[in-house]
C-alpha positions as CSV (number, residue, x, y, z in Angstrom):
1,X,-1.6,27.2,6.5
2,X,-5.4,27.8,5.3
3,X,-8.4,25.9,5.5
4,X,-8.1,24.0,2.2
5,X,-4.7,23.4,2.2
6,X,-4.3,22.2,5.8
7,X,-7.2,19.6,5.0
8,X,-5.9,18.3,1.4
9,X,-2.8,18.1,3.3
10,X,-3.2,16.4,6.4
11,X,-6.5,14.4,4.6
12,X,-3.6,12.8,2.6
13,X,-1.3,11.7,5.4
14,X,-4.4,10.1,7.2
15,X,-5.2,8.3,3.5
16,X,-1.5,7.4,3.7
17,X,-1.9,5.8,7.4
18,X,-4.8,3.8,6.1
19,X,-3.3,2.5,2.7
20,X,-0.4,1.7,4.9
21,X,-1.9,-0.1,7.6
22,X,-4.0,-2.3,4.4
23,X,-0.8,-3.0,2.2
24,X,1.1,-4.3,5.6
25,X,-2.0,-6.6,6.9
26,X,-2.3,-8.0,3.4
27,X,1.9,-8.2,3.1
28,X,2.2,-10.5,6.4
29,X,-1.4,-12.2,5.1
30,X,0.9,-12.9,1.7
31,X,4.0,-13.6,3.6
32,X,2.4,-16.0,6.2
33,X,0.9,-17.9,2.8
34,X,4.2,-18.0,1.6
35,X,2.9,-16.1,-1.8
36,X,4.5,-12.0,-1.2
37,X,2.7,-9.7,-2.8
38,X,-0.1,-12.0,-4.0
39,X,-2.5,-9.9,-3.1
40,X,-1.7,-6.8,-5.1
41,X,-1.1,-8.6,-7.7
42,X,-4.5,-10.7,-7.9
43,X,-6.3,-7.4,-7.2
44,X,-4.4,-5.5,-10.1
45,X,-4.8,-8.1,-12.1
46,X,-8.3,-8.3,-11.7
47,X,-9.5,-4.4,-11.1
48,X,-6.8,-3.0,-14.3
49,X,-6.2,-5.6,-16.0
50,X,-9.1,-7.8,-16.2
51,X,-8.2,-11.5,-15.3
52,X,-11.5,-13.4,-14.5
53,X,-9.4,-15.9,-12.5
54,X,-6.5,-17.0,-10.0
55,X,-4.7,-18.2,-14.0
56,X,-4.5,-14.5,-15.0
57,X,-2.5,-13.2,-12.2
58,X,0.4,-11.5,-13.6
59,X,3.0,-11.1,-10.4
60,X,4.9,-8.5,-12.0
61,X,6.2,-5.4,-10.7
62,X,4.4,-3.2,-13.6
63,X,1.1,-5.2,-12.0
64,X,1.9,-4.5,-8.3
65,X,3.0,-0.9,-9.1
66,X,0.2,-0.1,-10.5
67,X,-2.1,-1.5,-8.4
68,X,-0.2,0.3,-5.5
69,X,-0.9,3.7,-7.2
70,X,-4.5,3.2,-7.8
71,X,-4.2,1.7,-3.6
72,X,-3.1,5.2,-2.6
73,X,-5.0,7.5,-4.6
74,X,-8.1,5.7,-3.6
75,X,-7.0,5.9,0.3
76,X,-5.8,9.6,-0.1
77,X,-9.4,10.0,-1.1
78,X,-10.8,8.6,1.6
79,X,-8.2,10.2,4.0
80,X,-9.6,13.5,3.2
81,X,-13.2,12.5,3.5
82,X,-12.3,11.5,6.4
83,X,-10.6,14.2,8.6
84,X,-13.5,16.6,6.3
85,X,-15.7,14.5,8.7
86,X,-13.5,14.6,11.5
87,X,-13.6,18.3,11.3
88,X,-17.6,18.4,11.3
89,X,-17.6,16.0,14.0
90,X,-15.2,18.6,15.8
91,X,-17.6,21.4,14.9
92,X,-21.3,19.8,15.9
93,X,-20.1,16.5,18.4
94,X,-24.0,15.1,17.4
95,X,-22.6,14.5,13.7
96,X,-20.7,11.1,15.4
97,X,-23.6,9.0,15.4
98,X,-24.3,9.7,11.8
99,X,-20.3,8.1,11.2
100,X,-21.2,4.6,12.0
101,X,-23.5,4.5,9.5
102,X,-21.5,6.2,6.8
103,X,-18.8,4.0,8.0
104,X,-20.9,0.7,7.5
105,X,-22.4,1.5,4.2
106,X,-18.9,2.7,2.3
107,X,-17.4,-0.8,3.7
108,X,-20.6,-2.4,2.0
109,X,-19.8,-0.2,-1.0
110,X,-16.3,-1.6,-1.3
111,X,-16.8,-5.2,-0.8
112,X,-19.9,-5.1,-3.5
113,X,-17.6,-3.8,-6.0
114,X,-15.0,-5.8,-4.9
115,X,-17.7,-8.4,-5.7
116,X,-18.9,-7.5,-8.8
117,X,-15.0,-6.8,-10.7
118,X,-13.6,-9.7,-9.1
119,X,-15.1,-11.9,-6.9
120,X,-12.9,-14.4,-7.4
121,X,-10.3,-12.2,-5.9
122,X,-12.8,-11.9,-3.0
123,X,-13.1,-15.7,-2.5
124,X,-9.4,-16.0,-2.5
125,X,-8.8,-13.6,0.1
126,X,-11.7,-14.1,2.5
127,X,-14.5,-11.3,3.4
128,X,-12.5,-11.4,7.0
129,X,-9.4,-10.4,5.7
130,X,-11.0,-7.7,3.3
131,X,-12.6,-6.8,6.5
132,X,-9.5,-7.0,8.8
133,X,-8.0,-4.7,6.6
134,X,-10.4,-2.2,6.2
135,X,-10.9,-2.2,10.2
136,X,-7.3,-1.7,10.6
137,X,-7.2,1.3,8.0
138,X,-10.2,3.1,10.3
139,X,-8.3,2.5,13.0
140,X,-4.8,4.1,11.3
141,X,-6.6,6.6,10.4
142,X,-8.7,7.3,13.6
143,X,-5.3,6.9,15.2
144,X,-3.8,9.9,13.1
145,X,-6.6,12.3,13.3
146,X,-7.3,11.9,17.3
147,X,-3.6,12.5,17.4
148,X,-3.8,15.4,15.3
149,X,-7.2,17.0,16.4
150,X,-7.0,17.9,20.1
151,X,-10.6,19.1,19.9
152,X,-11.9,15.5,18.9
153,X,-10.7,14.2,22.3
154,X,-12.7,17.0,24.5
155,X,-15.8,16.5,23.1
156,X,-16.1,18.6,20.3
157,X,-15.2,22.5,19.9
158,X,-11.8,23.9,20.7
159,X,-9.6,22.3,22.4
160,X,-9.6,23.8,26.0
161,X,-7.0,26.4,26.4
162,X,-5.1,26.3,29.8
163,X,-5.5,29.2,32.1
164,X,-2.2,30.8,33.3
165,X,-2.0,32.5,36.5
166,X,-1.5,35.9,37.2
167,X,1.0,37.8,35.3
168,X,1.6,35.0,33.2
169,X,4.3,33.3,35.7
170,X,3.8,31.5,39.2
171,X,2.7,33.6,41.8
172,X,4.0,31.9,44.8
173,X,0.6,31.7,45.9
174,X,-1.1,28.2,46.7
């Protein structure tokens, strides 16, 4: 597989992890409020549709469809941003401490527009649970590409490779 490829492909499974991980927190969030797929709903509502309050929810499938599509596309954006960073990270270890940052201001980014296009839909779900879910997407995500990037977990560079002994077999030698 080459180098574009392999990354647009395996950047959109780690988007898929993440959008996963954020539709089930909010799902149980919905479920535990008694009100399933609320959330979707409220956010398509707001983001596609334009309702400027709770009134001009539509909990319709066409609404919750929708808003799932635009969920997905948005994380497998963000999945391949994300193992594009991974792999630099990989490449030059130092790049990590330049992550948290990144990591802090796109989370700023999303809750300000979040903000700004509905903040009523903000208020109803809580800046916790916005932030609960986007921690848990990271950490999908994280999950997934440490999985998937041996390198990551030695520190940068190749992954070590292990030596084999003498004639490629044991040796019967201590």
């Amino acid at each position: 597989m080459n180098g574009p490829y392999k990354l647009l492909t395996r950047g959109l499974v780690t988007g898929l992890c993440g959008a996963a991980a954020v539709a089930a927190w909010f799902f149980l969030l919905d479920l535990l409020a008694d009100r399933p797929f609320r959330t979707p709903a409220a956010l398509g509502s707001a983001l596609l549709f334009g309702a400027s309050s709770p009134e001009g929810i539509e909990l319709t499938f066409r609404v919750v469809a929708a808003y799932t599509v635009v969920h997905v596309l948005a994380f497998a954006v963000a999945g391949v941003l994300f193992l594009w960073i991974a792999q630099q990270i990989e490449r030059s270890s130092s790049l990590l401490l330049l992550t948290i940052p990144f990591a802090i201001a796109l989370e700023a980014v999303v809750v300000t527009l979040l903000a700004i296009r509905a903040d009523w839909v903000l208020g109803g779900l809580g800046v916790a649970s916005v932030l609960g879910a986007n921690l848990f997407a990271v950490l999908a995500m994280g999950w997934y590409v440490w999985r998937t990037h041996p390198a990551l977990r030695h520190g940068g560079g190749a992954a070590p490779v292990k030596p084999q002994r003498e004639g490629g077999g044991v040796t019967g030698r201590p």
